[in-house]
C-alpha positions in Angstrom: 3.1 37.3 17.6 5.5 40.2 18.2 8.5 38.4 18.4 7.4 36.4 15.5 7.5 39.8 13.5 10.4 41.2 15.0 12.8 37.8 14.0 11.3 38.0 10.7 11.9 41.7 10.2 15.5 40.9 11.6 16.5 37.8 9.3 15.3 40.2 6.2 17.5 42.8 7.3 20.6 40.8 7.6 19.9 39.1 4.4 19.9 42.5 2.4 23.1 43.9 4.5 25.1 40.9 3.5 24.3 40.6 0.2 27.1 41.3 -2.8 26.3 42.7 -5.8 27.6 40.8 -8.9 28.6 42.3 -12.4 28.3 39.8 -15.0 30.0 40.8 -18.6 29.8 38.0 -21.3 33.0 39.3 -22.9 35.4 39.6 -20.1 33.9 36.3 -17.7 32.8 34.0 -20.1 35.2 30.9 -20.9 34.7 28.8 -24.1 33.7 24.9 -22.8 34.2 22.1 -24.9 30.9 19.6 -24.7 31.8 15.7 -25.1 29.4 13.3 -26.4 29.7 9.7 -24.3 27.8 7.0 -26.5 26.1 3.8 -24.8 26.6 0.5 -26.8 22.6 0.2 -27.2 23.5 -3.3 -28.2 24.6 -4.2 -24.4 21.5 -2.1 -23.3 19.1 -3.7 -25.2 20.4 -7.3 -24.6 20.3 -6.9 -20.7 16.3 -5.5 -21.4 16.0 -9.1 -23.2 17.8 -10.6 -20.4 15.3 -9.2 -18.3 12.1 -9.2 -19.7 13.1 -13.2 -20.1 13.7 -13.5 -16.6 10.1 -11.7 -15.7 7.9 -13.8 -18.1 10.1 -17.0 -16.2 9.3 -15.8 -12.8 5.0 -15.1 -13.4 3.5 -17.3 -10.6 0.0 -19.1 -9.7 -1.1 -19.6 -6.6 -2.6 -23.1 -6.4 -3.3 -25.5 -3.5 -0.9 -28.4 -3.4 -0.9 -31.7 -1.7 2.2 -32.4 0.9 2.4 -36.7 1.5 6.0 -37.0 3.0 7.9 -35.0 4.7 11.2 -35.8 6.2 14.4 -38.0 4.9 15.4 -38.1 1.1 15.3 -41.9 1.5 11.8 -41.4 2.7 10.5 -39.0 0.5 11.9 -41.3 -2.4 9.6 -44.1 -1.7 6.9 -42.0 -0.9 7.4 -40.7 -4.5 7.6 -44.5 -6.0 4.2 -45.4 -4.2 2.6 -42.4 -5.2 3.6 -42.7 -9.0 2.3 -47.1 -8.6 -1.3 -46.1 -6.6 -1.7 -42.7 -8.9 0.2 -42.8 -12.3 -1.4 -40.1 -13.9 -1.3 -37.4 -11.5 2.0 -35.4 -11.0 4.5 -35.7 -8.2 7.7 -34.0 -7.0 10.4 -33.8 -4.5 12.2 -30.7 -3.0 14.6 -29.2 -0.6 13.7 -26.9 1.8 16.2 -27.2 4.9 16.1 -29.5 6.6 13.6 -31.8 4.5 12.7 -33.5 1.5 9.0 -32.7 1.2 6.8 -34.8 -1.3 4.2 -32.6 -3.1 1.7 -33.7 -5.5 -0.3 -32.1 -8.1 -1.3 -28.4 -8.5 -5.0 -27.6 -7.9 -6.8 -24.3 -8.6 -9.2 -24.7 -6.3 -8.9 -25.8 -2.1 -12.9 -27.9 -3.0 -10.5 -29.6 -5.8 -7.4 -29.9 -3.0 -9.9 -31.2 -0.9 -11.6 -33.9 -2.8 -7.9 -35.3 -4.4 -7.0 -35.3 -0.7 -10.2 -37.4 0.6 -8.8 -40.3 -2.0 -4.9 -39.9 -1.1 -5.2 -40.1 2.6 -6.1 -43.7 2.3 -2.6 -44.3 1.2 -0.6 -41.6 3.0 -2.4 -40.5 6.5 -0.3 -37.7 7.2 -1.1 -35.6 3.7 -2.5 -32.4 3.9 -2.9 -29.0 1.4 -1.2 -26.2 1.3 -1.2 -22.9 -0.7 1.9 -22.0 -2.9 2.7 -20.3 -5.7 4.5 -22.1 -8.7 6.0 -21.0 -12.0 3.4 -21.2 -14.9 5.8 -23.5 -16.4 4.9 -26.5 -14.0 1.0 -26.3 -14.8 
């Protein structure tokens, strides 16, 4: 605790014997600055805050339970699509990329009971189906 107070007392010491005193006169110190005004084009500004509130509202997503029935070749995954629209014509079906495979998804379900009983009636057709959870644009309900 000593020490403590002795390094204390020592660092204010050294502060005070090394500190300058400092005249300031307005008159004789004081330079005149010149202030410049930079404008923004608010025009660009407020069509990149469009820009992006457009992209937001684009990129809200759901999380729904899908139904996978092919995975594999695009060849494959084609007729997988063809038999799906013939046996189920009214419920929705798409193909996409993901490296390396074309995957074969159907519909969009709120719901994994929903999933579940869509999945009981398409596994008569395709054995290997199964649901999965992702989350799509709005825009594809």
């Amino acid at each position: 605790m000593k020490i403590r107070t002795l390094l204390i007392g020592t660092f204010i010491l050294s502060l005070n014997a090394t500190a300058q005193e400092w005249e300031y006169n307005e008159d004789t110190d004081s330079t005149k600055l010149e202030a410049s005004i930079n404008y923004i084009n608010t025009l660009k500004v407020d069509d990149l805050l469009d820009k992006k509130r457009r992209i937001e509202k684009n990129s809200k997503k759901v999380k729904v339970f899908r139904i996978q029935i092919y995975s594999g070749s695009r060849i494959g995954s084609n007729e997988a699509q063809s038999k799906f629209k013939s046996k189920f014509p009214l419920t929705s079906v798409e193909t996409s990329y993901e490296q390396p495979y074309f995957k074969t998804k159907v519909a969009a379900y709120r719901t994994k009971l929903d999933a579940h009983r869509a999945l009981i009636k398409i596994k008569n057709s395709f054995r290997d189906a199964f649901i999965f959870e992702e989350k799509i644009a709005l825009e594809k309900l």
